[in-house]
N, C-alpha and C positions, 0 to 999 in steps of 0.2 A: 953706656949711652942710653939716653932718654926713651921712649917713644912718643909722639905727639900726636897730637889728635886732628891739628889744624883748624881747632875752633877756642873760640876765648883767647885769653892773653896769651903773648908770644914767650911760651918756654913752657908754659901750663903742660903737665905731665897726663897722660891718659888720664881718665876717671874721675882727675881732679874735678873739684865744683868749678861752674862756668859763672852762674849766676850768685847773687847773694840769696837767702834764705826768703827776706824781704821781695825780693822781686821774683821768685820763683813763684810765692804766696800770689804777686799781682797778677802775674802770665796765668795761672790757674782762675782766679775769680774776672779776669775777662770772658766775656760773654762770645762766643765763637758763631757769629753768621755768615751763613755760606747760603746769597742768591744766586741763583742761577735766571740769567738773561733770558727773555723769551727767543723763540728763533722764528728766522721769517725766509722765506722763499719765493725767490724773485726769477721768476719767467722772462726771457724776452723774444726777440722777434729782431731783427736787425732792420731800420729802415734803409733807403738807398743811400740815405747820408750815411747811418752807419756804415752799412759795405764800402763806403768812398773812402771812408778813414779808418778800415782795416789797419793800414800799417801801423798808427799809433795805438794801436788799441790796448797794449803792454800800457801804454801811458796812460792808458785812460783806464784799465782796471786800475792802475795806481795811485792812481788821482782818486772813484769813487774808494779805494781802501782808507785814503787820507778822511776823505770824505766823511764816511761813516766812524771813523775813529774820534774826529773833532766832535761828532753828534752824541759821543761816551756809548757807544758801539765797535763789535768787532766783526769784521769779515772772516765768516768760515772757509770759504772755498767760491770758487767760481771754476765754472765748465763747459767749455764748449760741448755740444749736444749736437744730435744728428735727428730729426723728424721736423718737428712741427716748431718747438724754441728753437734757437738760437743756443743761447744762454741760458744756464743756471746759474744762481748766486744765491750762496747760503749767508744770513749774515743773522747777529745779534744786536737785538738795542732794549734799550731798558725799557721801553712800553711800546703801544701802539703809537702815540703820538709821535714821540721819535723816530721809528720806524718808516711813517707818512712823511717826516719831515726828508729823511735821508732819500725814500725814491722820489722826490720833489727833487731834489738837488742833484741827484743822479740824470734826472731827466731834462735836465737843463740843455744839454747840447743837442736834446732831439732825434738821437745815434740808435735808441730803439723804441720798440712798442712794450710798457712790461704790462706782466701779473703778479699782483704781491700774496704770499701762503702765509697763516698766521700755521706756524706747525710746534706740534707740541710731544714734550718726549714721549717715551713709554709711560714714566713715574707720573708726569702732570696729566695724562689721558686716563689712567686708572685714577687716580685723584677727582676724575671727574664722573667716569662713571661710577665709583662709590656714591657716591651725592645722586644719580639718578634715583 
């Protein structure tokens, strides 16, 4: 009996080649970019509208996750918090612009007060203080 690999053609034997020669050649001389999205942090404050439409509010983090996904951003996380926010929401977009655009759009229903963090990793904050 065989073993199989569960990759490339069906019956392809362990070990066997996957690729041809030729294309293994192309996969190697592609050029490998790997950006990493800025990330941004979003404060808010519930106004009384918002507190009134607590119950939706599943739907309405769902709605801004839609949100910022069409804008070619990702939603990290969002958090209820205990002090002075409301909310946190972590999310990523490809520049500042984008970012502006998405709590524009988030802020459309009026439901809080935010602050946006322009925050940056460990690796991009050392990247900057080299350059001081």
């Amino acid at each position: 009996m065989r073993n199989f690999r569960g990759y490339g053609r069906l019956g392809e034997e362990v070990g066997a080649p996957w690729f041809t020669r030729q294309q293994k050649q192309r996969v190697r001389a592609a050029p490998v970019i790997i950006r990493h999205m800025p990330h941004y942090v979003t404060l808010m404050r519930w106004t009384s509208q918002g507190v009134a439409g607590l119950p939706a509010w599943r739907e309405r983090v769902e709605d801004g996750e839609r949100t910022i996904a069409e804008a070619g951003g990702s939603l990290v996380g969002v958090y209820v918090t205990l002090g002075r926010y409301d909310v946190v929401e972590i999310f990523e977009a490809p520049d500042d612009e984008t970012a502006a655009e998405i709590i524009m759009k988030l802020q459309r229903h009026g439901a809080e007060h935010t602050e946006t963090l322009r925050a940056f990793t460990r690796d991009e904050a050392e990247e900057i203080i080299r350059k001081v």
